[in-house]
C-alpha positions in Angstrom: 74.3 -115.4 197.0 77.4 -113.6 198.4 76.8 -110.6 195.6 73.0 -110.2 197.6 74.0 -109.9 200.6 76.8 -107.4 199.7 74.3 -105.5 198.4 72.1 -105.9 201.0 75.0 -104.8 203.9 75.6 -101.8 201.6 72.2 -100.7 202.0 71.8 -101.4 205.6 75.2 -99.5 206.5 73.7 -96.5 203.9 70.5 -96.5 205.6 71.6 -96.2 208.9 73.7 -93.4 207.9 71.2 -91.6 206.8 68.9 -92.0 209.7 72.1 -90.4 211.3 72.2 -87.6 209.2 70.7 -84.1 210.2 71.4 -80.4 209.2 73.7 -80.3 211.8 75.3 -83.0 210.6 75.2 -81.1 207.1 76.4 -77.9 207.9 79.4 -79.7 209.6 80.6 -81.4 206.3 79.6 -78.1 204.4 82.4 -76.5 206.3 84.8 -79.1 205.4 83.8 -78.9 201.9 84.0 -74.9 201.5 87.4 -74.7 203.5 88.5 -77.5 200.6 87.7 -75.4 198.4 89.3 -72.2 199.7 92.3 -74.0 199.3 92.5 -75.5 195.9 96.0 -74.7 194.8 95.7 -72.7 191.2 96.4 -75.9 189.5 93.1 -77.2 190.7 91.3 -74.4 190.1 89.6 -75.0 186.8 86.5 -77.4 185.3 88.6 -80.4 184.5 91.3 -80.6 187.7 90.7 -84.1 189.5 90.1 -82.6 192.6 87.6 -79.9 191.4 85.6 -82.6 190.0 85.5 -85.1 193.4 84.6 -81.8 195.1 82.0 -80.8 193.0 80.1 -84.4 193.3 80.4 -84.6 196.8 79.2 -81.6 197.8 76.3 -81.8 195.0 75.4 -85.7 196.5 75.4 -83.6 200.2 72.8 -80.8 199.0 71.2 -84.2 197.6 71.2 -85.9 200.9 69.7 -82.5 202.7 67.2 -82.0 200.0 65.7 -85.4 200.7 64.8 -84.2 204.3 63.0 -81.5 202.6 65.3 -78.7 203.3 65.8 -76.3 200.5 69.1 -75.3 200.0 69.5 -71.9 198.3 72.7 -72.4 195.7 73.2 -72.5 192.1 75.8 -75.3 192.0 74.0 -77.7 189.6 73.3 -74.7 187.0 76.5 -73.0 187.3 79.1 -74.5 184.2 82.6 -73.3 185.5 83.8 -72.4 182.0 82.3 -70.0 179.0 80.1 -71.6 177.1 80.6 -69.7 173.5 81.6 -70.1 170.1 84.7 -69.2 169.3 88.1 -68.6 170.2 87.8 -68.1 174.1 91.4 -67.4 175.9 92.6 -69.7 179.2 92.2 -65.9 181.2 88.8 -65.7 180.4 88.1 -69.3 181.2 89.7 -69.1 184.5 88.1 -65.6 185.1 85.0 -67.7 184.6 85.5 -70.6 187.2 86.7 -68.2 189.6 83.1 -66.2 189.7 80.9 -69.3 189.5 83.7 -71.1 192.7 83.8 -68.0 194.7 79.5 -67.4 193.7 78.9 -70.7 194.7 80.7 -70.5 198.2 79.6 -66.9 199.4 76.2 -68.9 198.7 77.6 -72.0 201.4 78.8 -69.3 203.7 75.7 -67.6 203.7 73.4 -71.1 205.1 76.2 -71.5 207.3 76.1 -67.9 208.8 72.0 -68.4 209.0 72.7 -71.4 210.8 75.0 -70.3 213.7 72.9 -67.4 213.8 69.4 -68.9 214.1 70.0 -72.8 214.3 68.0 -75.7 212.4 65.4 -73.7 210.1 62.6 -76.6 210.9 63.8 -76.7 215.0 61.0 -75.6 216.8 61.7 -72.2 219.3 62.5 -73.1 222.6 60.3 -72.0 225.6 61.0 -68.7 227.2 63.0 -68.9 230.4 65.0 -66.9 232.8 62.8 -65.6 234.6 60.7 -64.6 230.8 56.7 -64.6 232.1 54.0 -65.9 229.6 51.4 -63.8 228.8 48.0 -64.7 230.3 45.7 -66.1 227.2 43.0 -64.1 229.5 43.1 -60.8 231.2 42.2 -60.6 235.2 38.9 -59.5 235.8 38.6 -55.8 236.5 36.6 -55.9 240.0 33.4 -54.4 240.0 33.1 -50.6 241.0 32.0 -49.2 243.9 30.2 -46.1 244.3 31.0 -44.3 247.7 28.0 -42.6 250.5 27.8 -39.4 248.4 28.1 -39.0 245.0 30.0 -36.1 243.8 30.4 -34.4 240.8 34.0 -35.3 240.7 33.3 -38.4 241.3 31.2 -39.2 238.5 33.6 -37.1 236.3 36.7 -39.8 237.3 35.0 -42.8 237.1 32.1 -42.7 234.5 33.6 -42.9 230.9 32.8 -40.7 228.9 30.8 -43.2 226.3 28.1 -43.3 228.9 27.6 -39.4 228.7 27.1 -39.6 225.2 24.9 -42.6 225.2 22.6 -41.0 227.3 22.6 -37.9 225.5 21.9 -40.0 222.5 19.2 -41.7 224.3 17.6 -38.4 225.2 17.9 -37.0 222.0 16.5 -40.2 220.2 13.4 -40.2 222.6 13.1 -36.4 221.9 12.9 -37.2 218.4 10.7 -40.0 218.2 8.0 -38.2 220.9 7.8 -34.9 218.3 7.3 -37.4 215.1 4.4 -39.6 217.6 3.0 -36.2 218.1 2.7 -34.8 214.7 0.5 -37.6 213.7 -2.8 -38.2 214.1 -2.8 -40.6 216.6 -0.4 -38.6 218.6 -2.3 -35.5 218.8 -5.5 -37.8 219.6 -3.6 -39.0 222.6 -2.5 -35.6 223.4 -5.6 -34.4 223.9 -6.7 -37.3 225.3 -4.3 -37.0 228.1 -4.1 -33.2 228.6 -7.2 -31.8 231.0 -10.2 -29.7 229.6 -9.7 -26.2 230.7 -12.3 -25.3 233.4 -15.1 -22.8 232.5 -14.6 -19.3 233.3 -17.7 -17.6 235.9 -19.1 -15.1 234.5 -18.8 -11.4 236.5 -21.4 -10.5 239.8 -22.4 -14.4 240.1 -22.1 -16.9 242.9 
Protein backbone atom coordinates (compact mmCIF):
# COMPACT_ATOMS: atom_id res chain seq x y z
CA UNK A 1 0.00 0.00 0.00
CA UNK A 2 2.57 2.62 0.94
CA UNK A 3 4.91 1.24 -2.21
CA UNK A 4 1.45 2.42 -4.52
CA UNK A 5 1.12 5.45 -3.47
CA UNK A 6 4.86 6.30 -3.60
CA UNK A 7 4.56 5.48 -6.94
CA UNK A 8 1.68 7.10 -7.48
CA UNK A 9 3.14 10.80 -5.87
CA UNK A 10 6.12 10.11 -8.18
CA UNK A 11 4.02 10.24 -11.09
CA UNK A 12 1.80 13.05 -10.05
CA UNK A 13 5.02 15.34 -9.04
CA UNK A 14 6.57 14.02 -12.83
CA UNK A 15 3.50 14.88 -14.44
CA UNK A 16 3.05 18.20 -13.24
CA UNK A 17 6.52 18.96 -14.20
CA UNK A 18 6.10 18.24 -17.34
CA UNK A 19 2.94 20.14 -17.91
CA UNK A 20 5.51 22.86 -16.73
CA UNK A 21 7.87 22.26 -19.13
CA UNK A 22 8.24 24.32 -22.48
CA UNK A 23 11.08 25.21 -24.96
CA UNK A 24 11.72 27.98 -22.92
CA UNK A 25 12.02 26.13 -20.20
CA UNK A 26 14.39 23.75 -22.39
CA UNK A 27 16.66 26.13 -23.78
CA UNK A 28 17.23 27.46 -20.18
CA UNK A 29 18.56 24.04 -18.89
CA UNK A 30 20.36 23.55 -22.30
CA UNK A 31 22.51 26.55 -21.29
CA UNK A 32 23.31 25.06 -17.96
CA UNK A 33 24.11 21.88 -19.59
CA UNK A 34 26.53 23.33 -22.43
CA UNK A 35 28.28 25.78 -19.94
CA UNK A 36 28.86 22.22 -17.79
CA UNK A 37 30.33 21.02 -20.29
CA UNK A 38 32.68 23.94 -21.35
CA UNK A 39 34.12 23.40 -18.16
CA UNK A 40 34.88 19.76 -17.62
CA UNK A 41 38.36 19.85 -16.21
CA UNK A 42 40.73 17.48 -18.67
CA UNK A 43 40.27 14.78 -16.20
CA UNK A 44 36.61 14.62 -17.08
CA UNK A 45 37.03 14.94 -20.46
CA UNK A 46 36.89 11.36 -21.78
CA UNK A 47 33.98 8.51 -22.40
CA UNK A 48 34.26 6.84 -19.07
CA UNK A 49 34.75 10.08 -16.44
CA UNK A 50 31.73 10.12 -13.92
CA UNK A 51 30.80 13.32 -14.68
CA UNK A 52 30.81 13.00 -18.58
CA UNK A 53 28.48 10.17 -18.16
CA UNK A 54 25.74 12.08 -15.72
CA UNK A 55 26.07 14.78 -18.40
CA UNK A 56 25.55 12.88 -21.16
CA UNK A 57 22.16 11.17 -19.69
CA UNK A 58 20.82 14.28 -18.63
CA UNK A 59 21.11 16.22 -21.41
CA UNK A 60 20.03 13.02 -23.69
CA UNK A 61 16.68 12.52 -21.16
CA UNK A 62 16.19 16.70 -21.87
CA UNK A 63 16.23 16.30 -25.87
CA UNK A 64 13.88 13.26 -24.77
CA UNK A 65 11.64 15.48 -22.78
CA UNK A 66 11.52 18.23 -25.85
CA UNK A 67 11.04 15.56 -28.42
CA UNK A 68 7.94 14.44 -26.73
CA UNK A 69 6.32 17.96 -27.40
CA UNK A 70 7.16 17.27 -30.97
CA UNK A 71 10.03 19.53 -31.31
CA UNK A 72 12.88 18.18 -33.37
CA UNK A 73 16.01 18.88 -32.14
CA UNK A 74 18.87 18.84 -34.70
CA UNK A 75 22.02 16.99 -32.82
CA UNK A 76 23.87 13.89 -33.21
CA UNK A 77 24.37 13.08 -29.45
CA UNK A 78 22.77 9.65 -29.35
CA UNK A 79 25.00 8.49 -32.57
CA UNK A 80 28.05 10.13 -31.65
CA UNK A 81 30.51 7.25 -29.52
CA UNK A 82 33.14 9.64 -27.88
CA UNK A 83 36.03 7.15 -28.51
CA UNK A 84 37.51 5.23 -31.86
CA UNK A 85 35.75 2.43 -32.54
CA UNK A 86 38.67 0.13 -34.32
CA UNK A 87 40.64 -2.76 -34.11
CA UNK A 88 43.75 -2.50 -32.94
CA UNK A 89 46.16 -0.73 -30.97
CA UNK A 90 44.57 2.80 -30.69
CA UNK A 91 46.83 5.49 -28.49
CA UNK A 92 45.10 7.60 -25.32
CA UNK A 93 45.91 10.94 -27.98
CA UNK A 94 43.88 9.63 -30.55
CA UNK A 95 41.15 8.59 -28.12
CA UNK A 96 41.05 11.93 -26.62
CA UNK A 97 41.45 13.67 -30.07
CA UNK A 98 38.26 11.67 -30.60
CA UNK A 99 36.05 12.84 -27.65
CA UNK A 100 37.18 16.21 -28.07
CA UNK A 101 35.53 16.44 -31.86
CA UNK A 102 32.36 14.50 -31.02
CA UNK A 103 32.08 17.13 -27.29
CA UNK A 104 32.89 20.25 -29.06
CA UNK A 105 30.54 18.78 -32.43
CA UNK A 106 27.89 18.07 -30.23
CA UNK A 107 27.87 21.57 -28.47
CA UNK A 108 28.44 23.96 -31.55
CA UNK A 109 25.21 21.88 -32.46
CA UNK A 110 23.39 23.17 -28.75
CA UNK A 111 24.78 26.60 -29.42
CA UNK A 112 23.35 26.76 -32.71
CA UNK A 113 19.25 25.95 -31.34
CA UNK A 114 20.17 28.32 -28.77
CA UNK A 115 21.33 31.18 -31.05
CA UNK A 116 17.95 30.28 -33.41
CA UNK A 117 16.10 30.74 -30.35
CA UNK A 118 17.18 34.21 -29.06
CA UNK A 119 17.11 35.15 -32.55
CA UNK A 120 13.65 34.01 -33.58
CA UNK A 121 11.93 32.68 -30.26
CA UNK A 122 9.70 29.32 -29.88
CA UNK A 123 9.86 27.65 -33.56
CA UNK A 124 5.94 26.56 -33.05
CA UNK A 125 5.00 30.34 -31.37
CA UNK A 126 2.79 31.88 -33.58
CA UNK A 127 3.96 35.68 -35.07
CA UNK A 128 2.76 38.34 -33.23
CA UNK A 129 0.43 41.01 -34.79
CA UNK A 130 2.03 44.02 -36.43
CA UNK A 131 2.04 47.14 -34.32
CA UNK A 132 3.48 50.51 -33.92
CA UNK A 133 1.83 52.19 -35.90
CA UNK A 134 2.44 48.85 -38.87
CA UNK A 135 -1.10 49.25 -41.22
CA UNK A 136 -2.63 45.92 -42.50
CA UNK A 137 -3.15 45.57 -45.86
CA UNK A 138 -6.76 45.87 -47.12
CA UNK A 139 -7.84 42.04 -48.24
CA UNK A 140 -9.83 44.42 -50.93
CA UNK A 141 -8.72 47.29 -52.95
CA UNK A 142 -10.97 50.71 -52.83
CA UNK A 143 -13.05 51.13 -55.59
CA UNK A 144 -11.67 53.30 -58.40
CA UNK A 145 -14.59 55.94 -58.89
CA UNK A 146 -16.18 55.93 -62.02
CA UNK A 147 -14.84 58.37 -64.77
CA UNK A 148 -16.12 61.32 -65.88
CA UNK A 149 -15.97 62.65 -69.32
CA UNK A 150 -15.92 66.52 -69.41
CA UNK A 151 -18.32 69.18 -71.99
CA UNK A 152 -15.94 68.67 -74.89
CA UNK A 153 -14.04 65.89 -75.68
CA UNK A 154 -10.65 66.46 -76.89
CA UNK A 155 -8.11 64.61 -78.51
CA UNK A 156 -5.97 64.91 -75.44
CA UNK A 157 -8.38 63.93 -73.58
CA UNK A 158 -9.12 60.71 -74.97
CA UNK A 159 -5.37 60.12 -75.37
CA UNK A 160 -4.89 60.53 -71.16
CA UNK A 161 -7.67 58.65 -70.18
CA UNK A 162 -8.63 55.88 -72.58
CA UNK A 163 -6.10 52.95 -72.29
CA UNK A 164 -4.70 51.92 -74.79
CA UNK A 165 -6.29 48.15 -74.85
CA UNK A 166 -9.57 49.88 -75.94
CA UNK A 167 -7.75 51.26 -79.15
CA UNK A 168 -6.70 48.03 -80.07
CA UNK A 169 -9.91 46.30 -79.36
CA UNK A 170 -11.66 48.37 -81.51
CA UNK A 171 -9.28 48.13 -84.18
CA UNK A 172 -9.59 44.40 -83.78
CA UNK A 173 -13.28 44.77 -83.90
CA UNK A 174 -13.06 46.61 -87.19
CA UNK A 175 -10.83 44.48 -88.62
CA UNK A 176 -12.68 41.22 -87.57
CA UNK A 177 -15.98 42.72 -89.13
CA UNK A 178 -13.96 43.70 -92.19
CA UNK A 179 -13.04 40.23 -92.44
CA UNK A 180 -16.05 38.43 -91.89
CA UNK A 181 -18.20 40.97 -94.39
CA UNK A 182 -15.50 40.11 -97.50
CA UNK A 183 -15.82 36.05 -96.62
CA UNK A 184 -20.21 36.75 -96.40
CA UNK A 185 -19.63 38.37 -99.65
CA UNK A 186 -17.69 36.00 -101.62
CA UNK A 187 -20.28 33.42 -101.24
CA UNK A 188 -23.26 32.82 -102.82
CA UNK A 189 -25.60 34.07 -100.59
CA UNK A 190 -23.64 37.14 -100.08
CA UNK A 191 -23.51 38.28 -103.48
CA UNK A 192 -27.38 37.38 -103.70
CA UNK A 193 -27.90 39.89 -101.02
CA UNK A 194 -25.60 42.22 -102.54
CA UNK A 195 -27.46 42.57 -105.37
CA UNK A 196 -30.41 42.39 -103.62
CA UNK A 197 -29.68 45.43 -101.68
CA UNK A 198 -27.78 47.51 -104.25
CA UNK A 199 -30.28 49.66 -106.76
CA UNK A 200 -30.76 48.67 -110.57
CA UNK A 201 -29.03 51.32 -112.57
CA UNK A 202 -31.66 53.53 -114.30
CA UNK A 203 -31.99 53.21 -118.20
CA UNK A 204 -30.13 55.55 -120.25
CA UNK A 205 -32.64 57.94 -122.93
CA UNK A 206 -31.77 57.48 -125.99
CA UNK A 207 -30.39 60.93 -128.07
CA UNK A 208 -33.25 63.67 -129.70
CA UNK A 209 -36.15 62.10 -127.45
CA UNK A 210 -38.46 63.56 -124.77
Amino acid sequence: MERSRTIHCVRRTWSRAFESFDYTAFIEELHELVARARNFRADERNRDSESFRRWRHETEELIHRINRLRYDIACGLEGRSFQVMAYGSITAREQQAKFDLDLNDTLGEFELVMSRFEKYGDPKAKPAAATNGAQAVPAVAAKSEPLTAPEKVTISWLLANVPVTWYLALVVSYVAAFGAGMTVASTKLGKTIVEWVTPAPSASKPAGTQ
